[in-house]
N, C-alpha and C positions, 0 to 999 in steps of 0.2 A: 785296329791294326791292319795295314797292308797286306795280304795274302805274297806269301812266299812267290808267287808265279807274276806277280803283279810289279814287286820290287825294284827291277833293273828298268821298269818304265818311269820309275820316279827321278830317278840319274834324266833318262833323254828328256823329262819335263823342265828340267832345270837346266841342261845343256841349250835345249829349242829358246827358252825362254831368255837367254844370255845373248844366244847368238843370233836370232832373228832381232831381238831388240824391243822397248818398251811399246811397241803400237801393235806386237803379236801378245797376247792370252794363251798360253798355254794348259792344259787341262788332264787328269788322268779321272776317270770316275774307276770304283771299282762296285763292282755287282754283284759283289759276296758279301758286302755290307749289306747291313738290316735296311740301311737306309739309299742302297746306292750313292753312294757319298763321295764327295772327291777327295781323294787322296793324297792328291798335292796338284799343286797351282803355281805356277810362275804368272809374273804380271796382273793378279788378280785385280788391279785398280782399274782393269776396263770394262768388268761387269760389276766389282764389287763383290764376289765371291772370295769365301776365306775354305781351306780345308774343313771338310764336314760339310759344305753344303752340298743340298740336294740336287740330284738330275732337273735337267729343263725339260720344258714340255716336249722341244720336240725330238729328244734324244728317249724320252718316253713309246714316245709315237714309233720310233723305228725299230724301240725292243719291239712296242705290239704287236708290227707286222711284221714280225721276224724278217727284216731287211741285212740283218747277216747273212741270211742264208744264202743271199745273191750277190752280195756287195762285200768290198775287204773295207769298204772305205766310203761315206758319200759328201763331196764338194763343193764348195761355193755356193749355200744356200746364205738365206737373209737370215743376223741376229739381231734386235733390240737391245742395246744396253738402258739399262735404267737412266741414263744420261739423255737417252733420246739417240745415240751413236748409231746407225748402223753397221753391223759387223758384218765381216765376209768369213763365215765358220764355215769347217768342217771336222768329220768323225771320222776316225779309224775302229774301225770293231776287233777288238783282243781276245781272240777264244782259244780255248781247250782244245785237247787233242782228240777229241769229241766233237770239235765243232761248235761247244754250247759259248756263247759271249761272258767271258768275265771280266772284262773291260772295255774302256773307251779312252780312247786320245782325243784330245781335242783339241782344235785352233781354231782362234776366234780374232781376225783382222782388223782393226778401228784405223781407218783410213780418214780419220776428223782431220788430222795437223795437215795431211796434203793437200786438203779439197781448202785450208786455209791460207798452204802457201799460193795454190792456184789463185785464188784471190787476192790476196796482194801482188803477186808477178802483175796479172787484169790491171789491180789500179795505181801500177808503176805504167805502165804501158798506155792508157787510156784516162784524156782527163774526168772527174770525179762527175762533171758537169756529162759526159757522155756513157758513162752509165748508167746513169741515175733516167736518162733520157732511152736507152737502149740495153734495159738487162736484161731482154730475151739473149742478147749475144756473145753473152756468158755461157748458154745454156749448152751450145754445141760443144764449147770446149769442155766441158765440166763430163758431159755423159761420155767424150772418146778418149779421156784419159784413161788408162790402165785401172788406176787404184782409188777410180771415181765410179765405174761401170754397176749398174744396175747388175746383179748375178738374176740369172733364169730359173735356177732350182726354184719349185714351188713352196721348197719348207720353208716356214717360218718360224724364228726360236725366241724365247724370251726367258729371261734369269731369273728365278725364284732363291730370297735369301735364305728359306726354308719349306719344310715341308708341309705347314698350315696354308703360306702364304702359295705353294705350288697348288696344293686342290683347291684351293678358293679361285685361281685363275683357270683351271682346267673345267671346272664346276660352271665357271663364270662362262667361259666361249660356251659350254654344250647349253647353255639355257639363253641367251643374251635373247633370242627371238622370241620366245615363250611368253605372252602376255598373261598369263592363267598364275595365280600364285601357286610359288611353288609344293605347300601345304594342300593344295584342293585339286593337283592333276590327278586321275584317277591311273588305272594298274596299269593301262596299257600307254600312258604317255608317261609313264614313271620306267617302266620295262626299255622302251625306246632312248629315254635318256639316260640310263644305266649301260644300254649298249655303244651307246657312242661314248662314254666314258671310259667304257672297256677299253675301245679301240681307240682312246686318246693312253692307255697305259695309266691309267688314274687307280685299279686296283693292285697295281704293282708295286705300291706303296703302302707302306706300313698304317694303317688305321684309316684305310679309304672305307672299308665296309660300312664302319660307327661311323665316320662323318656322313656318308652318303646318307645316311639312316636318318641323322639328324637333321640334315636341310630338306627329307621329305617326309619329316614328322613318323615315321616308321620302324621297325626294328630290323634287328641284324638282319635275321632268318628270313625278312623279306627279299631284302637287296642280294642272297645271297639266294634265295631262289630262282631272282629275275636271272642273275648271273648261271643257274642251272639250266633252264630256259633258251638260254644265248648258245649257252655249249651244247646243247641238247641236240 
């Protein structure tokens, strides 16, 4: 259930989601949930997310460097849709009169259908036979469009449809260089990938402990040591 303070953001989800129209995602997470879970979704067809699913990685990442404390809001970074879409998201952070984040607004821009009318307009305008000979010349018009433009933010986000399939990709980026299986690293390169797990927001999740524990043959008490170690 919604948290009482959470409530009248689920109206402006459904409002945004009307009135900006089917190529905006709208998004509320709430972070009173066990599971930080989204609480309501307009247009969910652009990630595939339904209510109850999990935070993304890198809305993880900004609880773990407390990015509220400086920001009401952070813009125009890159998302991934499972489609391959990329999205133009950004996050409003919802907090208490404390200060502490118990929410997240979210929008999430899939600019596909325009970058497709741009292409057809190109192959009204130009015969088929000179593009095909000349598709570097597509490439200027494509990048100074508006609702084509590369975004600068460094984040990068990606949609997990839950919360197994979230730590297996969080699990997944901190290890991908690691040639050593991951059963035989020993304490201090198991300590090292626990800490960048940390700081990807991977134990802010409900049963990251047990999993961690499992993909490195180990128990709770270990990982939760490493993790004592870290804060130490």
């Amino acid at each position: 259930m919604t948290s009482d303070k959470l409530r009248p953001y689920t109206v402006i989800v459904e409002f945004l989601g009307k009135a900006l129209g089917p190529n905006y995602e709208v998004v509320l997470h709430d972070l009173s949930s066990k599971d930080l879970a989204i609480a309501a979704i307009a247009n969910g067809h652009i990630s595939g997310r339904e209510v109850g699913g999990p935070l993304t990685d890198a809305a993880l990442r900004m609880l773990s460097s407390k990015a509220y404390e400086t920001n009401d809001f952070l813009c125009n970074y890159k998302g991934i849709a499972r489609n391959g879409h990329v999205l133009r998201s950004s996050t409003m952070f919802i907090r208490d009169e404390e200060g502490k984040p118990i929410g997240l607004l979210c929008v999430n821009f899939d600019d596909y259908h325009y970058k497709e009318l741009v292409e057809d307009l190109l192959s009204v305008i130009h015969p088929e036979e000179f593009l095909e000979q000349h598709p570097a010349n597509t490439q200027p018009i494509l990048s100074k469009s508006p609702v084509t433009q590369e975004v600068s933010n460094p984040i990068t986000e990606s949609f997990s449809m839950d919360i197994p399939s979230l730590m297996e990709k969080i699990f997944h980026d901190a290890t991908a260089s690691i040639t050593t299986p991951i059963d035989r690293l020993n304490q201090f390169e198991r300590r090292d990938i626990v800490e960048q797990l940390n700081e990807q927001g991977l134990f802010q999740l409900k049963g990251a402990v047990s999993f961690v524990a499992r993909k490195f043959s180990c128990s709770n008490a270990t990982i939760y040591r490493y993790l004592s170690e870290i804060s130490a």
